[in-house]
N, CA, C and O atoms as CSV, one atom per row, in Angstrom:
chain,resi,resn,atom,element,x,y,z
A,1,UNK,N,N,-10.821,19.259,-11.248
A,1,UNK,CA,C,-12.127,18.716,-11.597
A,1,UNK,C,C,-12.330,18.884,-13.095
A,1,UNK,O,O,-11.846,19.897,-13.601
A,2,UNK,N,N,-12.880,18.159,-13.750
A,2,UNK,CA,C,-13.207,18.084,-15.106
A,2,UNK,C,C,-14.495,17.333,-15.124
A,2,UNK,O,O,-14.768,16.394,-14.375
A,3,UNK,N,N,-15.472,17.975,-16.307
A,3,UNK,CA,C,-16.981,17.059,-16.646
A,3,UNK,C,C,-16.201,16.480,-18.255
A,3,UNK,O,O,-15.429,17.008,-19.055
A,4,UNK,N,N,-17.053,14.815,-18.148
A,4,UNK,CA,C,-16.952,14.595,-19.577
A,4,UNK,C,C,-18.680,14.738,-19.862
A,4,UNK,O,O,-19.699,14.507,-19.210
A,5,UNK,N,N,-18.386,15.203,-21.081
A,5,UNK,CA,C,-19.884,15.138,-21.973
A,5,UNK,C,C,-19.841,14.121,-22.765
A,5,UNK,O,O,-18.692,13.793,-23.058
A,6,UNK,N,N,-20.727,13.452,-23.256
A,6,UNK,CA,C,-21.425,12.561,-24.300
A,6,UNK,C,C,-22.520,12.969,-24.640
A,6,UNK,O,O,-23.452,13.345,-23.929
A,7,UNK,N,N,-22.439,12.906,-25.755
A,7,UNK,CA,C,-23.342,13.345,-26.617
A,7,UNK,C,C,-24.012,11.975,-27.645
A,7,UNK,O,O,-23.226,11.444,-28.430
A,8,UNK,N,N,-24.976,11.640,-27.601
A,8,UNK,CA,C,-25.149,10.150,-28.227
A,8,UNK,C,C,-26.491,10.909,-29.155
A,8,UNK,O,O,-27.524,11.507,-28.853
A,9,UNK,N,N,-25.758,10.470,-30.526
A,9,UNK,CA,C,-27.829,10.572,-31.650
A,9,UNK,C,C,-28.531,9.139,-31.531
A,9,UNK,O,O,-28.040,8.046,-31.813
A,10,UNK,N,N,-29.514,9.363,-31.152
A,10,UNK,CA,C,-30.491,8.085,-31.593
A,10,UNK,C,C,-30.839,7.876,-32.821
A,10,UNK,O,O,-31.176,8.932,-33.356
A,11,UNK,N,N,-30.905,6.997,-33.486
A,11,UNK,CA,C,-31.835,6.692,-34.655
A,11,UNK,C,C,-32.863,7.432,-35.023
A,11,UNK,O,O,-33.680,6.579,-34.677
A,12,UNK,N,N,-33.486,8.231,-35.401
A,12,UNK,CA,C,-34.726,8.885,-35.515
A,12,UNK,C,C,-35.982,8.231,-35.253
A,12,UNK,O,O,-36.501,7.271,-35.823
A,13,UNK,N,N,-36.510,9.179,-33.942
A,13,UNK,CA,C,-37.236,8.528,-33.333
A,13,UNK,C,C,-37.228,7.572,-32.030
A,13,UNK,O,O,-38.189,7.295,-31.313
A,14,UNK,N,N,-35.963,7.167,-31.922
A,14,UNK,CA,C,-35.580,6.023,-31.079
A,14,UNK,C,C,-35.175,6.664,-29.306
A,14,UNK,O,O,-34.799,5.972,-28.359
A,15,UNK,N,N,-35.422,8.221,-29.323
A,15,UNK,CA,C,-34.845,8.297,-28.425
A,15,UNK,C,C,-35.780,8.096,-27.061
A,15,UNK,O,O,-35.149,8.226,-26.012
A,16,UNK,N,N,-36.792,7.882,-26.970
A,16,UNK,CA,C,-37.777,7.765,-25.897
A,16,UNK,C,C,-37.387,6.130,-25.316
A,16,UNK,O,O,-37.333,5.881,-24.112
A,17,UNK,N,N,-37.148,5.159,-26.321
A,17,UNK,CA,C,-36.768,4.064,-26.173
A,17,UNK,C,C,-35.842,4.061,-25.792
A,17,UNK,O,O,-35.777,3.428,-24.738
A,18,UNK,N,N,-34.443,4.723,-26.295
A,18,UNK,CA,C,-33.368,5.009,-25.267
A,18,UNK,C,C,-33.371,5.342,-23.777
A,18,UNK,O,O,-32.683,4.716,-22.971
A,19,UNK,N,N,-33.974,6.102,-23.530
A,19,UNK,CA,C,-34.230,6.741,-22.691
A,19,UNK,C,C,-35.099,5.643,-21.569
A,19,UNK,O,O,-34.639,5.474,-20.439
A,20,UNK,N,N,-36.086,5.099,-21.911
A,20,UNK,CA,C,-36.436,4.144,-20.969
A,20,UNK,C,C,-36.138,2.591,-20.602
A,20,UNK,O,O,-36.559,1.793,-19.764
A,21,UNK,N,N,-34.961,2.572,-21.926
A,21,UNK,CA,C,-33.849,1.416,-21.422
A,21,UNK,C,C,-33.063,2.017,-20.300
A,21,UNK,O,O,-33.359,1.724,-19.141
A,22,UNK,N,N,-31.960,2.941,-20.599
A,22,UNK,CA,C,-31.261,3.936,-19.908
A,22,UNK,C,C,-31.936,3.490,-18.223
A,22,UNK,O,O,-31.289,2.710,-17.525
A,23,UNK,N,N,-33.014,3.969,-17.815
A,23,UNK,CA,C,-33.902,4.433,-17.046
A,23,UNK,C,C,-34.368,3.265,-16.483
A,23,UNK,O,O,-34.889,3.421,-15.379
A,24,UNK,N,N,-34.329,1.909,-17.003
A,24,UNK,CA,C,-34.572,0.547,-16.616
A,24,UNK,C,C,-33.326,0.044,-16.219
A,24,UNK,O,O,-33.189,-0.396,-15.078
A,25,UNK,N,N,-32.513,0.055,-16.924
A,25,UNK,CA,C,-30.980,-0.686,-16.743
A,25,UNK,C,C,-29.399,-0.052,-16.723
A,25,UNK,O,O,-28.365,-0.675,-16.483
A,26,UNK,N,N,-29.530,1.194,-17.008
A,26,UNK,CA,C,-28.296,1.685,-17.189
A,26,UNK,C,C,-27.935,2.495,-16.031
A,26,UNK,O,O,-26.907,2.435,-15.356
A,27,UNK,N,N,-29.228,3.475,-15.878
A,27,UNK,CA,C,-28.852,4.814,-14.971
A,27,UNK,C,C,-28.038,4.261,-13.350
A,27,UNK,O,O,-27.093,4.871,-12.850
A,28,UNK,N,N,-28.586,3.170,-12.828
A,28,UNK,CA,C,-28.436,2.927,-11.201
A,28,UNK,C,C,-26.596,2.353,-11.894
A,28,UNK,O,O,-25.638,3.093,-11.668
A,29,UNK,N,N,-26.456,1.402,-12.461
A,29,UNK,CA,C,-25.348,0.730,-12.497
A,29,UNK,C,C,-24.134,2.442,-12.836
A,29,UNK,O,O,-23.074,2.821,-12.338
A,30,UNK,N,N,-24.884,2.896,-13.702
A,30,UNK,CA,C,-23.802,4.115,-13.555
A,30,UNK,C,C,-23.750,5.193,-12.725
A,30,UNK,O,O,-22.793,5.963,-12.813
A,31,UNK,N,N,-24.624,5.376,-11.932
A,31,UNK,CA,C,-24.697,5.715,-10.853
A,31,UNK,C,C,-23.411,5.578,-9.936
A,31,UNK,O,O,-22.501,6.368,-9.688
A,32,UNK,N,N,-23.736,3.968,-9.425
A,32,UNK,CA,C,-23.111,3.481,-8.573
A,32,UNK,C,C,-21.345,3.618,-8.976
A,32,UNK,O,O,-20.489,3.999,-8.177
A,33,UNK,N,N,-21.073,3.161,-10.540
A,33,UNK,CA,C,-19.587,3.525,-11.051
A,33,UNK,C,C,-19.090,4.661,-10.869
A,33,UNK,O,O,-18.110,4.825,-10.141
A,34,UNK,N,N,-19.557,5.414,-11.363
A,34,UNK,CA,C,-19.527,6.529,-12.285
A,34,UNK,C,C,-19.538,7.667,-11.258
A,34,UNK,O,O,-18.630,8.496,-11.199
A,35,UNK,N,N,-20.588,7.667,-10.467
A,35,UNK,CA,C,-20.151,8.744,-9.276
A,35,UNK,C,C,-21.011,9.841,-9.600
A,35,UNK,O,O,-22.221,9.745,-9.398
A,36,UNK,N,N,-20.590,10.691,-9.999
A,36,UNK,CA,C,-21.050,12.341,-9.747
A,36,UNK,C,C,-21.829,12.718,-11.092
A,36,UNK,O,O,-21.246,13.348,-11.975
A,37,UNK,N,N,-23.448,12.231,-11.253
A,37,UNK,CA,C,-23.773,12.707,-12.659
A,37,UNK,C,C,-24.268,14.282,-12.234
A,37,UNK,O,O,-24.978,14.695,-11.316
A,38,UNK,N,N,-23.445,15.056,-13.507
A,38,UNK,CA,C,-23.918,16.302,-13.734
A,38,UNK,C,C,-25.519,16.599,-14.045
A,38,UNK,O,O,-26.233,17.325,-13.353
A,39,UNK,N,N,-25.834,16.049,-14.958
A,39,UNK,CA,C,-26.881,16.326,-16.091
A,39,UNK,C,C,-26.871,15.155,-16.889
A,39,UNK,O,O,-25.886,14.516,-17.258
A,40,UNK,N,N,-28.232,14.913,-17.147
A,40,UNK,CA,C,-28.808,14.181,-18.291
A,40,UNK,C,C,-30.141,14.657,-19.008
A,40,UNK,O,O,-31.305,14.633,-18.608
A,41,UNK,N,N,-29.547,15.130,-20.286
A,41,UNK,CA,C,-30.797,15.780,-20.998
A,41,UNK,C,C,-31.309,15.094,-22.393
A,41,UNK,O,O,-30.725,14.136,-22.901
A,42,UNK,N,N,-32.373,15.655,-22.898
A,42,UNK,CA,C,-32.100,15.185,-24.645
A,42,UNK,C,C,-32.672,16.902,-25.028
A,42,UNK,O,O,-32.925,17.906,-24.362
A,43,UNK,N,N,-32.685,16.584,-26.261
A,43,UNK,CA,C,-32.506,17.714,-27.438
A,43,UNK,C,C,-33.890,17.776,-27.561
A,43,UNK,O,O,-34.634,16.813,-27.747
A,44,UNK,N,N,-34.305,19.294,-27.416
A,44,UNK,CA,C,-35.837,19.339,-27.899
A,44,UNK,C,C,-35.979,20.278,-29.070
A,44,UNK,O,O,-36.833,20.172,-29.950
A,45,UNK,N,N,-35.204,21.054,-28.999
A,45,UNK,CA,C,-34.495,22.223,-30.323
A,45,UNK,C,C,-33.079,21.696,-30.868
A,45,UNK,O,O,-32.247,20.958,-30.339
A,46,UNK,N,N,-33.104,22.322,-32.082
A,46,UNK,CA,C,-32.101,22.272,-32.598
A,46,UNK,C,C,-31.780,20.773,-32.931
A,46,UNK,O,O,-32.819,20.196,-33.250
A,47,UNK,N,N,-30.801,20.043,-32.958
A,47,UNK,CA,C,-30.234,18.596,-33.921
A,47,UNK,C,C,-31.175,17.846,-32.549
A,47,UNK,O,O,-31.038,17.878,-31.326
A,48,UNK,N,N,-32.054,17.259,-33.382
A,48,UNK,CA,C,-33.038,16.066,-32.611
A,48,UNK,C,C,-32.669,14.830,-32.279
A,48,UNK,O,O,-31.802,14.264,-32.945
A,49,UNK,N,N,-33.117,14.369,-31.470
A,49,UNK,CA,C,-33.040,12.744,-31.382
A,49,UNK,C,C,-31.541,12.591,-30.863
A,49,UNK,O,O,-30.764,11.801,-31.399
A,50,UNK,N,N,-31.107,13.574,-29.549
A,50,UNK,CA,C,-29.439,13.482,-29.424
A,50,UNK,C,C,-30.085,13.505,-27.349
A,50,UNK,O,O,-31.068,13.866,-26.703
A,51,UNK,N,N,-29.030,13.003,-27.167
A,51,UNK,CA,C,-29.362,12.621,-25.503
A,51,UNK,C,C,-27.816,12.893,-25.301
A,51,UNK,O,O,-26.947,12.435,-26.043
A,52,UNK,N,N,-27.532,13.886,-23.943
A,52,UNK,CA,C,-26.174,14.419,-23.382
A,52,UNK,C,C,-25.995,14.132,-22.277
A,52,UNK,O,O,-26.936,14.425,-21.540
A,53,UNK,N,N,-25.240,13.711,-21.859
A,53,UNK,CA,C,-25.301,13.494,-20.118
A,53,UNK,C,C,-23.321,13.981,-19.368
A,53,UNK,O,O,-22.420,14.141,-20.191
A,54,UNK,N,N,-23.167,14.060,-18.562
A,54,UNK,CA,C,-21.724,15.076,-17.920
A,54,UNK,C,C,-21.600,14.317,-16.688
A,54,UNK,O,O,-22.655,14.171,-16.072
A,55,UNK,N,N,-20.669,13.857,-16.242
A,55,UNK,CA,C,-20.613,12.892,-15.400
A,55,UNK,C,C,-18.925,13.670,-15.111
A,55,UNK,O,O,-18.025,13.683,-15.951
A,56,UNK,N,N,-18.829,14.398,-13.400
A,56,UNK,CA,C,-17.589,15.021,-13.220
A,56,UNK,C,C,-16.748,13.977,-12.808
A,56,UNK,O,O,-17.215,12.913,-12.402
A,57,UNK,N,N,-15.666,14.175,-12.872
A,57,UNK,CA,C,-14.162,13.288,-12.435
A,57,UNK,C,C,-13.390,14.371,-11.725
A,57,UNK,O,O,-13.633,15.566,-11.899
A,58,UNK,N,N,-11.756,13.577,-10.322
A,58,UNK,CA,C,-11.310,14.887,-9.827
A,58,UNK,C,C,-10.470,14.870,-11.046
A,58,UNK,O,O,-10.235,16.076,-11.121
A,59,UNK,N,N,-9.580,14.099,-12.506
A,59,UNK,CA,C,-8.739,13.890,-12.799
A,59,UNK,C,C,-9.055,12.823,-14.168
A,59,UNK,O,O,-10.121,12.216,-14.267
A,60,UNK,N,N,-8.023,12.723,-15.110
A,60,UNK,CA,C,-8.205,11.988,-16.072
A,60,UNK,C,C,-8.227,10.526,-15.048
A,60,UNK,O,O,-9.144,9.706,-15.076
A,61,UNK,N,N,-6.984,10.428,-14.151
A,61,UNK,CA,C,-6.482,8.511,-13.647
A,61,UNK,C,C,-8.067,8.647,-13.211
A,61,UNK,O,O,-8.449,7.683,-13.874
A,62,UNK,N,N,-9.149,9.084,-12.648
A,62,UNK,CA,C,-10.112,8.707,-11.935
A,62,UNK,C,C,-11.331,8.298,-12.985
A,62,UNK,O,O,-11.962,7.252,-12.830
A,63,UNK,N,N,-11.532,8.991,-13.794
A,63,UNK,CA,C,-11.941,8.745,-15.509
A,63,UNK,C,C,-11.802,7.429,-15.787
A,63,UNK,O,O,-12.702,6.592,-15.717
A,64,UNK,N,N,-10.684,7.244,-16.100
A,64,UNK,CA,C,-9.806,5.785,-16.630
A,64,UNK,C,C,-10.533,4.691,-15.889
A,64,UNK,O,O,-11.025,3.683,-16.397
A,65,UNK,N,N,-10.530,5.115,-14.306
A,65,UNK,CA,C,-10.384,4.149,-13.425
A,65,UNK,C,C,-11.657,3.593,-13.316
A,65,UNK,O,O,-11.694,2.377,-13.129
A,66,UNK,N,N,-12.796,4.254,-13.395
A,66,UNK,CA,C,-13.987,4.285,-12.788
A,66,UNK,C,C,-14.744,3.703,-14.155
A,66,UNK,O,O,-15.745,3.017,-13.945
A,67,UNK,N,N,-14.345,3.922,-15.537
A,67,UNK,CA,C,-14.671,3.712,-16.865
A,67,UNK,C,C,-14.243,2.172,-17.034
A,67,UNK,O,O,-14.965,1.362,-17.615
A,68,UNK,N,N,-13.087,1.872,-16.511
A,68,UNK,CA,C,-12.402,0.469,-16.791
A,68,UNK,C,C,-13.540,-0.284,-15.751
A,68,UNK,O,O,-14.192,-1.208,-16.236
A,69,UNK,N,N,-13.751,0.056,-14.505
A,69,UNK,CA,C,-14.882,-0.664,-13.963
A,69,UNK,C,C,-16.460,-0.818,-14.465
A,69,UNK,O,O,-17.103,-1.847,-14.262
A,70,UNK,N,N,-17.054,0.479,-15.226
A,70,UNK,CA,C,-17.846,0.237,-15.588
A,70,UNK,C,C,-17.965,-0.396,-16.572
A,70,UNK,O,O,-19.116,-0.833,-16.588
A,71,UNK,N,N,-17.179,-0.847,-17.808
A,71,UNK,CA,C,-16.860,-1.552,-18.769
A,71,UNK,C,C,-16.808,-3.411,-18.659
A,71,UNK,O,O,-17.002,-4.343,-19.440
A,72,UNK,N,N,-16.469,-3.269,-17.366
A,72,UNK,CA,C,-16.294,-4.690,-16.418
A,72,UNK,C,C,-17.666,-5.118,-15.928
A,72,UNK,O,O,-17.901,-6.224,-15.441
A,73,UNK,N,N,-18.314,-4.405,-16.054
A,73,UNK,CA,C,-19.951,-4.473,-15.040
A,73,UNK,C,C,-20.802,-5.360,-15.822
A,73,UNK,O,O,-21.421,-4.936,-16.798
A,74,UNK,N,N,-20.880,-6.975,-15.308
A,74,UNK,CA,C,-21.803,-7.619,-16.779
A,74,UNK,C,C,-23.028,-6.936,-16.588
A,74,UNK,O,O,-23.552,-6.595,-17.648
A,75,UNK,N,N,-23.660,-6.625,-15.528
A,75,UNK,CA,C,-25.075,-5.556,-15.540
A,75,UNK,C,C,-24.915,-4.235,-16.779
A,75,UNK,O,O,-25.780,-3.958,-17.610
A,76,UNK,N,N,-23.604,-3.565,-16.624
A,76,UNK,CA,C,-23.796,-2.684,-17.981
A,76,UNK,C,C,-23.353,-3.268,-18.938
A,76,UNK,O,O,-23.662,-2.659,-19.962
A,77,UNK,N,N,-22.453,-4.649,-19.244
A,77,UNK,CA,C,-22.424,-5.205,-20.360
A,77,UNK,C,C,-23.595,-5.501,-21.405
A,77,UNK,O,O,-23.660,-5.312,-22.620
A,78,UNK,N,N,-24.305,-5.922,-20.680
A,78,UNK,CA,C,-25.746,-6.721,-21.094
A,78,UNK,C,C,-26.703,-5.462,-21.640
A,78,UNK,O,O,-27.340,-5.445,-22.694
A,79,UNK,N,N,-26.621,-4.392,-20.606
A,79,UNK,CA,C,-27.187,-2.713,-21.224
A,79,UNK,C,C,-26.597,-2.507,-22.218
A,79,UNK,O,O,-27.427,-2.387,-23.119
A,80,UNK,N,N,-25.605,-2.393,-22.585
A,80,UNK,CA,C,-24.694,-1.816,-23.778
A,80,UNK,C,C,-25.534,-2.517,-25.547
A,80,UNK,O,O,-25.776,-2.018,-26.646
A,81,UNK,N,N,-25.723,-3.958,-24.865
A,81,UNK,CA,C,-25.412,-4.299,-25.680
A,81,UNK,C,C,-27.019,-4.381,-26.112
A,81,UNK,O,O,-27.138,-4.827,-27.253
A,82,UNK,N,N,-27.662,-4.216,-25.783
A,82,UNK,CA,C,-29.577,-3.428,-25.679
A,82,UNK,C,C,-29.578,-2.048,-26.424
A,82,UNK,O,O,-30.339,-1.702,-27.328
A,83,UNK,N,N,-28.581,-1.350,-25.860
A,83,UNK,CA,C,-28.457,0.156,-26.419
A,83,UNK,C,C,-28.007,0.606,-27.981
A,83,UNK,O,O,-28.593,1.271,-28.836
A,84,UNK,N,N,-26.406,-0.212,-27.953
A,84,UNK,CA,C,-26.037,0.241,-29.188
A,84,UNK,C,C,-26.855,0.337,-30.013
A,84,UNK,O,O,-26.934,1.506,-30.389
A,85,UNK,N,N,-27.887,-0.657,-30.769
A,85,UNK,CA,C,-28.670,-0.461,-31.563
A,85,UNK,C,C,-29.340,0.341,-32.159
A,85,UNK,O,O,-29.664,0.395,-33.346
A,86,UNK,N,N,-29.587,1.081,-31.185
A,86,UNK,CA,C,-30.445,2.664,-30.955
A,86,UNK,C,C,-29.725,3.435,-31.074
A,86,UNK,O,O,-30.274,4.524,-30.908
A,87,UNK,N,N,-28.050,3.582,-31.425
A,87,UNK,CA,C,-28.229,4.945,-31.985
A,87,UNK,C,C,-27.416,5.015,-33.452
A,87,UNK,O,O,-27.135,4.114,-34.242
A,88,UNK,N,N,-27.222,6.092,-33.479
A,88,UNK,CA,C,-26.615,6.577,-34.423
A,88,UNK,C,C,-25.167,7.226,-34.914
A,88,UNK,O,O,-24.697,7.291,-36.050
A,89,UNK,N,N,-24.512,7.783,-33.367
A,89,UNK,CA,C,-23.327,8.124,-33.060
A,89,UNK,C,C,-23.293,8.562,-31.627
A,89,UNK,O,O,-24.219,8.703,-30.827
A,90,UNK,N,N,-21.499,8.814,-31.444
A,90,UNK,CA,C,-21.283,8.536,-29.989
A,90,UNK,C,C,-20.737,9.438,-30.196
A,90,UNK,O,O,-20.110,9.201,-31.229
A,91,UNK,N,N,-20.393,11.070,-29.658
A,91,UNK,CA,C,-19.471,11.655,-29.375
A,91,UNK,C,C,-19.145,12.359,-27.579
A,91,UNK,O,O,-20.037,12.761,-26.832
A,92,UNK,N,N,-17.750,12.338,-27.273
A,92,UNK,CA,C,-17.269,12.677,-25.847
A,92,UNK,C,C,-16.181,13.475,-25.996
A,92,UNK,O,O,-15.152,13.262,-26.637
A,93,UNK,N,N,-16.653,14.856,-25.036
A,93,UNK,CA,C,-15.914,15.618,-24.917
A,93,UNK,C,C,-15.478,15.425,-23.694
A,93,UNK,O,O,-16.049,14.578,-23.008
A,94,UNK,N,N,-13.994,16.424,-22.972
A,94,UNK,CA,C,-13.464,16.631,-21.860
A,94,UNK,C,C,-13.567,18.028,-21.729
A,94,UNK,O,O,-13.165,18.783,-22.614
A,95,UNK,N,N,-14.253,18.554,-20.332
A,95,UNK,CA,C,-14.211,20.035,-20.345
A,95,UNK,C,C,-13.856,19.851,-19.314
A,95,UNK,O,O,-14.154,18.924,-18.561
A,96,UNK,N,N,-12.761,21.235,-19.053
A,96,UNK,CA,C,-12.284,21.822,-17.731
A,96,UNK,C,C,-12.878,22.857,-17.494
A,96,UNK,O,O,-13.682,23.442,-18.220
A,97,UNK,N,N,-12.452,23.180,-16.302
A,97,UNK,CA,C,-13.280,24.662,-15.917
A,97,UNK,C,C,-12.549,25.655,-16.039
A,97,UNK,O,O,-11.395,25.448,-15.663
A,98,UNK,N,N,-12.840,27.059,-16.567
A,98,UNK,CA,C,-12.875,28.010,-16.457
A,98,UNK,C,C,-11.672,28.404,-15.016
A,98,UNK,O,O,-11.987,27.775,-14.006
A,99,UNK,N,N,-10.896,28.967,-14.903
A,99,UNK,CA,C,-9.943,29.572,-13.707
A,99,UNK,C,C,-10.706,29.698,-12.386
A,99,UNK,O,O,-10.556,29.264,-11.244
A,100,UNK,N,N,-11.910,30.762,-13.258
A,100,UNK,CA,C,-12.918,31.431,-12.399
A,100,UNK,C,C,-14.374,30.779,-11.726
A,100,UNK,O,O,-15.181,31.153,-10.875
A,101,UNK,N,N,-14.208,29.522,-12.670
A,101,UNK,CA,C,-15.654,28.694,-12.001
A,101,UNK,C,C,-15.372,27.741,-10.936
A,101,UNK,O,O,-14.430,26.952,-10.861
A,102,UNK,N,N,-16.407,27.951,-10.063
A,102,UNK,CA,C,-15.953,26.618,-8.986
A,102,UNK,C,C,-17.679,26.039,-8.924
A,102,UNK,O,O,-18.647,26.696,-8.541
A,103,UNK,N,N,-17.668,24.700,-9.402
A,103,UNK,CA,C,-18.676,23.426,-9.408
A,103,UNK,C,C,-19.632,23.849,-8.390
A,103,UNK,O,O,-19.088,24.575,-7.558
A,104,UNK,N,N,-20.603,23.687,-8.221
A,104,UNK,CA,C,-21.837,24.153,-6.955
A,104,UNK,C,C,-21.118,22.382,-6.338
A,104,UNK,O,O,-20.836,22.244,-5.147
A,105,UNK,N,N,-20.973,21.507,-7.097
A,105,UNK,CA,C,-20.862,20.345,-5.979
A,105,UNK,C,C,-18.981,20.513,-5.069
A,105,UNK,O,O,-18.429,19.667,-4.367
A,106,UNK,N,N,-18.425,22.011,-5.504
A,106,UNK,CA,C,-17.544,22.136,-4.325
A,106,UNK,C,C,-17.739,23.209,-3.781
A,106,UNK,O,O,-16.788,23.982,-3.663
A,107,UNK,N,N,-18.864,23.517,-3.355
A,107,UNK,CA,C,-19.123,24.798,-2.274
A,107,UNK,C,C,-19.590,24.328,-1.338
A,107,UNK,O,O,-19.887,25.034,-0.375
């Protein structure tokens, strides 16, 4: 199991608007792709105007797989292309777990 993170800055200011595009058009379609969302937060301390969200995979091929479909989705095409505007940068991490951690969604 592995979570990816994204980490996206909004424009200053822009992130409420993000957030209720997201929330109009994005969240269900990635939902439905995407599978297992961890978390979706934004920044209330510290570097502002940044929105994170963790979406687990069992494996990179399932990543790939599920990403190449959502990329295909003219419903998130058409979102994407609403969104970019709004921000400012895109960054994505890959985290594994710990030896010792096991996911509450495998207990």
């Amino acid at each position: 199991m592995l979570v990816e993170q994204r980490t996206y800055t909004t424009l200053p200011g822009k992130w409420r608007e993000y957030l209720a595009l997201y929330e109009a058009e994005g969240l269900e379609i990635q939902r439905r792709i995407l599978g297992r969302l961890v978390g979706y937060y934004r920044t209330d301390v510290g570097t502002l105007n940044q929105i994170v969200h963790m979406w687990a995979y069992e494996d990179m091929n399932e990543r790939e797989e599920r990403r190449r479909a959502l990329m295909q989705d003219d419903g998130f095409r058409r979102y994407v292309a609403k969104m970019l505007p709004l921000l400012q940068s895109q960054e994505s991490k890959i985290l594994v777990p710990a030896d010792f951690f096991t996911p509450v969604w495998q207990h």
